[in-house]
C-alpha positions as a Markdown table, in Angstrom:
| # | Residue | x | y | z |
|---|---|---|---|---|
| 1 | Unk | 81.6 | 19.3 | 212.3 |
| 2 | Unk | 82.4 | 18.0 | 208.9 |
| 3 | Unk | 80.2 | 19.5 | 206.1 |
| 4 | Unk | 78.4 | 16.9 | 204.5 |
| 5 | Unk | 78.8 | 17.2 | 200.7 |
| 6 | Unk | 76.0 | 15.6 | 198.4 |
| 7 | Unk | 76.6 | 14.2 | 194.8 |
| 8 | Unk | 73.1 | 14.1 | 192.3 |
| 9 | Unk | 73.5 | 12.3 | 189.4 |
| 10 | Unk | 72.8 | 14.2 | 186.7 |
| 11 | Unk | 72.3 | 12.8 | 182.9 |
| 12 | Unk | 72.2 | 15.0 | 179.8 |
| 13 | Unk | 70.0 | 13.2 | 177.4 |
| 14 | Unk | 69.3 | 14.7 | 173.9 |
| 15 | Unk | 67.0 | 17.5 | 174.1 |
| 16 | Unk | 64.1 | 15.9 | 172.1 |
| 17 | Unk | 63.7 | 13.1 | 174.5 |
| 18 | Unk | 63.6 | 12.9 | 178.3 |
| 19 | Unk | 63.5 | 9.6 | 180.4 |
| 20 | Unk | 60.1 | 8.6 | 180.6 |
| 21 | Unk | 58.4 | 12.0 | 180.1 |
| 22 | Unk | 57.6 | 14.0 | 176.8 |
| 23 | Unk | 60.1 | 16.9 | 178.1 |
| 24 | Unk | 61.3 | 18.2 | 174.8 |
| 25 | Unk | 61.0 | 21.8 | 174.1 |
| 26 | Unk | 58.3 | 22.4 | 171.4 |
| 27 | Unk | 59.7 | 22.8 | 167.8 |
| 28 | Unk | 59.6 | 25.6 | 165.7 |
| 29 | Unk | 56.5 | 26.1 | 164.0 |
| 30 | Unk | 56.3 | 24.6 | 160.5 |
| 31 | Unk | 55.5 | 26.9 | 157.5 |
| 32 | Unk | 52.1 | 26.4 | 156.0 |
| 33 | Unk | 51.9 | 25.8 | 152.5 |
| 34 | Unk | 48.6 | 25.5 | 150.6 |
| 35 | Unk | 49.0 | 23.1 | 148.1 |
| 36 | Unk | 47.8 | 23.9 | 144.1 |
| 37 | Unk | 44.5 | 22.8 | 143.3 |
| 38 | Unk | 44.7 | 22.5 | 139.4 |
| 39 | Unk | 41.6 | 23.4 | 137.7 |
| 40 | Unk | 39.5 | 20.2 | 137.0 |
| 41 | Unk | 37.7 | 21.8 | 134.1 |
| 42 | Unk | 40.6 | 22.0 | 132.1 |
| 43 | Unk | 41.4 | 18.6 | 130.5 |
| 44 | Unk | 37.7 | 19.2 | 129.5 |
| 45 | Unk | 38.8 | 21.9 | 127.5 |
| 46 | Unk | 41.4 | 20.9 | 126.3 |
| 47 | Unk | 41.1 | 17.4 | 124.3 |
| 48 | Unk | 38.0 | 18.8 | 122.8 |
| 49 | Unk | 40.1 | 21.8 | 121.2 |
| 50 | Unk | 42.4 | 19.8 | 120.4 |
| 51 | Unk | 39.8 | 17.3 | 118.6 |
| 52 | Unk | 38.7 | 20.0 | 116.5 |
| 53 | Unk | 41.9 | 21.7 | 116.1 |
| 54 | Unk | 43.4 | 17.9 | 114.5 |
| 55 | Unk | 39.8 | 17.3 | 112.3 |
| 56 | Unk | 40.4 | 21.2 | 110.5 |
| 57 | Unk | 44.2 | 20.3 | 110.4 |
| 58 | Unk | 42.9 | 17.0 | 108.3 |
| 59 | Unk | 40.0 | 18.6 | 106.6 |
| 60 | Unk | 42.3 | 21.4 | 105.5 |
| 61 | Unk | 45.3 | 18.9 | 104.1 |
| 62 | Unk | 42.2 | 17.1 | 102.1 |
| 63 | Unk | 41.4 | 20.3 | 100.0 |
| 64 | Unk | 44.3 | 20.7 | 99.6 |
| 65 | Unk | 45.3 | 17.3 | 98.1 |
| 66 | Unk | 42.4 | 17.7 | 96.5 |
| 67 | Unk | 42.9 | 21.2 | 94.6 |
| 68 | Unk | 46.2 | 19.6 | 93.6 |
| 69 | Unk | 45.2 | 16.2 | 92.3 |
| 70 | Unk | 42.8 | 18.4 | 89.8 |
| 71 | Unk | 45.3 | 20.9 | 88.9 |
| 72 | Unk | 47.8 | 17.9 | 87.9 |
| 73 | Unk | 45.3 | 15.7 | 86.2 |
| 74 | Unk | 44.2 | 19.0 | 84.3 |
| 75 | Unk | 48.2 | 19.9 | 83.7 |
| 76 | Unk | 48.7 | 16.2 | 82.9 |
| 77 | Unk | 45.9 | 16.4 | 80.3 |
| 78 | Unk | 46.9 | 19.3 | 78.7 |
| 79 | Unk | 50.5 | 18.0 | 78.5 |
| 80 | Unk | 49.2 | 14.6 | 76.8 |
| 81 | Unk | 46.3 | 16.7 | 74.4 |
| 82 | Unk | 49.4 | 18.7 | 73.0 |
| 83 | Unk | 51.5 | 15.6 | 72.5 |
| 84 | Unk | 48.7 | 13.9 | 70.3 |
| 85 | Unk | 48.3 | 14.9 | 66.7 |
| 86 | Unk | 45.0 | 16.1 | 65.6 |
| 87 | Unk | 44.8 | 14.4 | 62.7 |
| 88 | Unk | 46.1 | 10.7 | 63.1 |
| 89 | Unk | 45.8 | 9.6 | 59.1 |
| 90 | Unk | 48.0 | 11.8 | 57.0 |
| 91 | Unk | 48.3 | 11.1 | 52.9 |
| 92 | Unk | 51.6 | 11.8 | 52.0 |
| 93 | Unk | 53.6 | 12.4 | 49.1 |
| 94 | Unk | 57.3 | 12.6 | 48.7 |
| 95 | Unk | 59.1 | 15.6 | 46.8 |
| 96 | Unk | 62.3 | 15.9 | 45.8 |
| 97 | Unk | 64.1 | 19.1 | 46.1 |
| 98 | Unk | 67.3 | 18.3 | 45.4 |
| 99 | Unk | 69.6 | 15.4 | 45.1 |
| 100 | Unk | 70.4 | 15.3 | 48.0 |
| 101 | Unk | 67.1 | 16.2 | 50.0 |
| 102 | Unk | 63.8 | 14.5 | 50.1 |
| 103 | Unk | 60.9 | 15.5 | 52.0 |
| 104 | Unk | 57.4 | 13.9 | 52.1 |
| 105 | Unk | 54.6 | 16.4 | 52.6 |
| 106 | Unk | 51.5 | 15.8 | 53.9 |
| 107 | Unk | 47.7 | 16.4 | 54.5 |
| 108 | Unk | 45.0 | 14.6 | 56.6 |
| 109 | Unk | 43.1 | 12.3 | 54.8 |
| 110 | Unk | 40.1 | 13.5 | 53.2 |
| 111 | Unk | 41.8 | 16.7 | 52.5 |
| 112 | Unk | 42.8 | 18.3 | 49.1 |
| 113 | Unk | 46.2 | 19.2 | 48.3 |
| 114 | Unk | 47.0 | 22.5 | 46.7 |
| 115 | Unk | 50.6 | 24.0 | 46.7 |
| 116 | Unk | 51.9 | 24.0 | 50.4 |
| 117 | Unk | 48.3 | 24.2 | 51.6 |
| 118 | Unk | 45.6 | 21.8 | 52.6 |
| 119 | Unk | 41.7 | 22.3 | 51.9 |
| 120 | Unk | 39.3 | 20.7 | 53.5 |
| 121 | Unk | 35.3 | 21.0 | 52.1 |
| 122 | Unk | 32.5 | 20.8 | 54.8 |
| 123 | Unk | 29.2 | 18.9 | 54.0 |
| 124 | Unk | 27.4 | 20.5 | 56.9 |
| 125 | Unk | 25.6 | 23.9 | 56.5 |
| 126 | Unk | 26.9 | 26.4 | 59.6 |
| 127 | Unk | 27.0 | 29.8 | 60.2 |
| 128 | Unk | 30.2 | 31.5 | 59.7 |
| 129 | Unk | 31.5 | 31.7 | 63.2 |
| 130 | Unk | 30.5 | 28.1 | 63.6 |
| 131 | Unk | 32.8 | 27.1 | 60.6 |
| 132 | Unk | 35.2 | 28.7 | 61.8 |
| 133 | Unk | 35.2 | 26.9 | 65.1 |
| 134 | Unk | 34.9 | 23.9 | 63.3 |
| 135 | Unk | 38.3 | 24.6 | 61.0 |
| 136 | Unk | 40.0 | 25.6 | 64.3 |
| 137 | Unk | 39.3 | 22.4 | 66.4 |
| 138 | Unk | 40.8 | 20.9 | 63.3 |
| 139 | Unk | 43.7 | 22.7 | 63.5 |
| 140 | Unk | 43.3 | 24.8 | 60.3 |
| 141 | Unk | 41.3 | 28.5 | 59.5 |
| 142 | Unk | 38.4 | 29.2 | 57.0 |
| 143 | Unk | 39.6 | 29.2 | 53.5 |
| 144 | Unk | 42.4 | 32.4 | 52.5 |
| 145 | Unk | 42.4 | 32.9 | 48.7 |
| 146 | Unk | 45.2 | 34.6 | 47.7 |
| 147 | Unk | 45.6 | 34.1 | 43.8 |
| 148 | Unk | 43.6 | 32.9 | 41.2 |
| 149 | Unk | 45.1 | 29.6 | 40.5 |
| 150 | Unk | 44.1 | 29.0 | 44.4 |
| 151 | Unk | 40.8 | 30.1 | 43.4 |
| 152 | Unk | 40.3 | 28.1 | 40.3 |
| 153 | Unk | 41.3 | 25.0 | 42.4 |
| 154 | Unk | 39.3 | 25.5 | 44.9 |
| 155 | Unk | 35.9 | 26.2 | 42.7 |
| 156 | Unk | 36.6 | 22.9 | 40.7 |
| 157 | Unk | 36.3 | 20.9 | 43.8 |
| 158 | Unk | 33.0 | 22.3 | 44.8 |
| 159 | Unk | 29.6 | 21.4 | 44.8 |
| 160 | Unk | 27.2 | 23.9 | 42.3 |
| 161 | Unk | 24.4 | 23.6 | 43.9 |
| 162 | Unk | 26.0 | 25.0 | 47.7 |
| 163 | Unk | 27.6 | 28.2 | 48.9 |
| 164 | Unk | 30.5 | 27.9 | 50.5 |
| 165 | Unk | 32.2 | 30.4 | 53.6 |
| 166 | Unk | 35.5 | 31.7 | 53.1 |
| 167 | Unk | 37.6 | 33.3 | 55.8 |
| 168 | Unk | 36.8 | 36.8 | 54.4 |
| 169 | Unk | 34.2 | 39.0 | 56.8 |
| 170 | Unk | 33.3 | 42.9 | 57.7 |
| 171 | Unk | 33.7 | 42.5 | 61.4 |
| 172 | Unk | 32.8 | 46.5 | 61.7 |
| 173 | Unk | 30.0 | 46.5 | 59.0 |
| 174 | Unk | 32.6 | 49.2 | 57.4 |
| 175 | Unk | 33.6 | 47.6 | 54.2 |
| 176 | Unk | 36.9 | 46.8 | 55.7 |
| 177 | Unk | 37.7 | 43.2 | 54.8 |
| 178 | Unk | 39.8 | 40.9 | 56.7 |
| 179 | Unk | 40.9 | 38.0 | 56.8 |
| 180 | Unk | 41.0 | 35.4 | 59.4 |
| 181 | Unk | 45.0 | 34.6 | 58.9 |
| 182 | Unk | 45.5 | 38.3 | 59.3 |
| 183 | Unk | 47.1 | 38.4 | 55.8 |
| 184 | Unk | 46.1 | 41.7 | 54.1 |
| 185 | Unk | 43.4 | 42.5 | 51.9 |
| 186 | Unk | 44.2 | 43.3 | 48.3 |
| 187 | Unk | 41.7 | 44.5 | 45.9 |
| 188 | Unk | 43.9 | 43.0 | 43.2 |
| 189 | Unk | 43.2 | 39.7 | 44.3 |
| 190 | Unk | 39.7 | 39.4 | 44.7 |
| 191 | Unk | 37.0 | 37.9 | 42.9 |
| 192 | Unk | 33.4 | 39.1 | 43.4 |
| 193 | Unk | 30.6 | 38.7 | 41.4 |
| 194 | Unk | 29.5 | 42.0 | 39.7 |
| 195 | Unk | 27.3 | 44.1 | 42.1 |
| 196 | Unk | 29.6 | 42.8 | 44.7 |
| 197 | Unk | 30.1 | 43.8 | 48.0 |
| 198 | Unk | 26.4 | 45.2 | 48.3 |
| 199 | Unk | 25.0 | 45.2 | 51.4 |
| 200 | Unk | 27.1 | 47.0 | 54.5 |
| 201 | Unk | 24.9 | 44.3 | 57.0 |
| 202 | Unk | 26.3 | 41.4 | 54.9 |
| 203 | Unk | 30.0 | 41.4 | 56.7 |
| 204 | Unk | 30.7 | 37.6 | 55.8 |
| 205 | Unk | 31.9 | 36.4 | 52.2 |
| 206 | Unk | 30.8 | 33.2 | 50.6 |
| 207 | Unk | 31.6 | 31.3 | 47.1 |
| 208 | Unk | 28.7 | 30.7 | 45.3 |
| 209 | Unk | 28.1 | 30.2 | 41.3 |
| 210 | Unk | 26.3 | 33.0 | 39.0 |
| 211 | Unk | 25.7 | 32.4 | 35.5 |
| 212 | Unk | 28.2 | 29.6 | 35.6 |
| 213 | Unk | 31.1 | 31.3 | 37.1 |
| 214 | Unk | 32.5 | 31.1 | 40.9 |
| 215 | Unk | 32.8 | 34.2 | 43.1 |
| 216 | Unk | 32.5 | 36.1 | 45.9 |
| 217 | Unk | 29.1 | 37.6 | 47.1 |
| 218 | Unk | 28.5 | 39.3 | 50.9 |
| 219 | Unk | 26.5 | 37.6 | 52.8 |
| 220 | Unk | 24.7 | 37.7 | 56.7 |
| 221 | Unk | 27.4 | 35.8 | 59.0 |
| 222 | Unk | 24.4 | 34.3 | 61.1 |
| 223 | Unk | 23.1 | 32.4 | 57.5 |
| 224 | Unk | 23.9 | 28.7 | 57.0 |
| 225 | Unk | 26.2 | 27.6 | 54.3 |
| 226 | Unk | 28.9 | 25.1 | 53.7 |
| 227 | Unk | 32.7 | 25.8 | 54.1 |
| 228 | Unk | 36.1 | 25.4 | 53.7 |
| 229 | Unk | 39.0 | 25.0 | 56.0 |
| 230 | Unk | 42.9 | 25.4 | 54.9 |
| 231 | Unk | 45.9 | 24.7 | 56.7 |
| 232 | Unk | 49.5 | 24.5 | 55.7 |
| 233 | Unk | 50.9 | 20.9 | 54.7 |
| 234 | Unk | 52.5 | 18.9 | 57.3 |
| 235 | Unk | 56.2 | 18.0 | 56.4 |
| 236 | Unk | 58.1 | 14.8 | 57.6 |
């Protein structure tokens, strides 16, 4: 008896599909990821920051464009008050020194010349330490007498009736006399009236006229009196 053999047909098919059925074997599990939830108040945050951060970042560059504008203008200022003369009228007169050299010297107008010096003669009655404020702005000093032609010119160009401030004063109250140029005090060179210094509170020194002669007399620095101012001649 003849064994009876039996053929099945048999079809391989890829393993994630079957014919007709859902036979695939189940895949490998996925791995789970949790997404990132960014934080929704921070945008809120952050424009406002940087808002404020951007208006002191501004408020701070105006200051300081500020503080600098002033410090040029006052630099600029400075710069242009030292370029401008003081006095914009001079009188001049031309000297001859030599042959070959000619120089004209100068003093504002309205001002006296004297040797290498000019004087100028208030009309307004100040204390001393306003006069001398007054002399400064102008770019001069209360009056220095140092000899007695200086002196004599000086006198014959005053008023007789007014005292006038010189740049003499006691600033200690110790009968140490200075004057305002610093150049030093010599007794030989003086001219007080007689009785003269008197008074250790009189520290200032005015020229006044006593029985018809100029000279010196102490005097309180806070009184009002006229003045003088001196400064050297301008040469061009």
């Amino acid at each position: 008896m003849a064994s009876e053999i039996t053929y099945a047909e048999v079809n391989f098919k890829n393993g994630s599909k079957s014919s007709g059925t859902n036979s695939a074997s189940p895949a490998a599990p996925k791995e789970r990821t949790t997404p990132h939830k960014s934080n929704p108040g921070f945008p809120k945050l952050l424009y406002p920051s940087l808002l404020i951060l951007f208006l002191l970042l501004a408020i701070s560059f105006c200051i300081a464009f500020i503080v600098f504008f002033q410090k040029y203008s006052q630099l600029l200022e400075e710069k242009t008050t030292t370029k401008e003369p003081i006095h914009t009228t001079l009188e001049c007169v031309k000297n001859n020194l030599t042959m070959a050299e000619k120089v004209w010297s100068c003093c504002p107008k309205n001002w006296r010349s004297f040797s290498s010096k000019c004087y100028f003669i208030s009309t307004e009655a100040k204390s001393w330490h306003e006069n001398e404020e007054d002399c400064s702005r102008m770019g001069a000093h209360l009056l220095v007498i140092n000899t007695k032609d200086e002196q004599d010119f000086i006198t014959q160009n005053l008023n007789e009736r007014f005292a006038y401030f010189v740049g003499l004063s006691d600033p200690e109250g110790q009968r140490r006399w200075q004057w305002v140029d610093q150049t030093p005090y010599k007794e030989s060179a003086t001219f007080w009236h007689k009785g003269e210094p008197s008074d250790p509170k009189e520290r200032c020194v005015m020229m006044n006229i006593r029985y018809s002669n100029w000279g010196w007399n102490d005097i309180r620095c806070d009184s009002l009196q006229m003045s003088v101012c001196e400064m050297m001649k301008i040469y061009l």
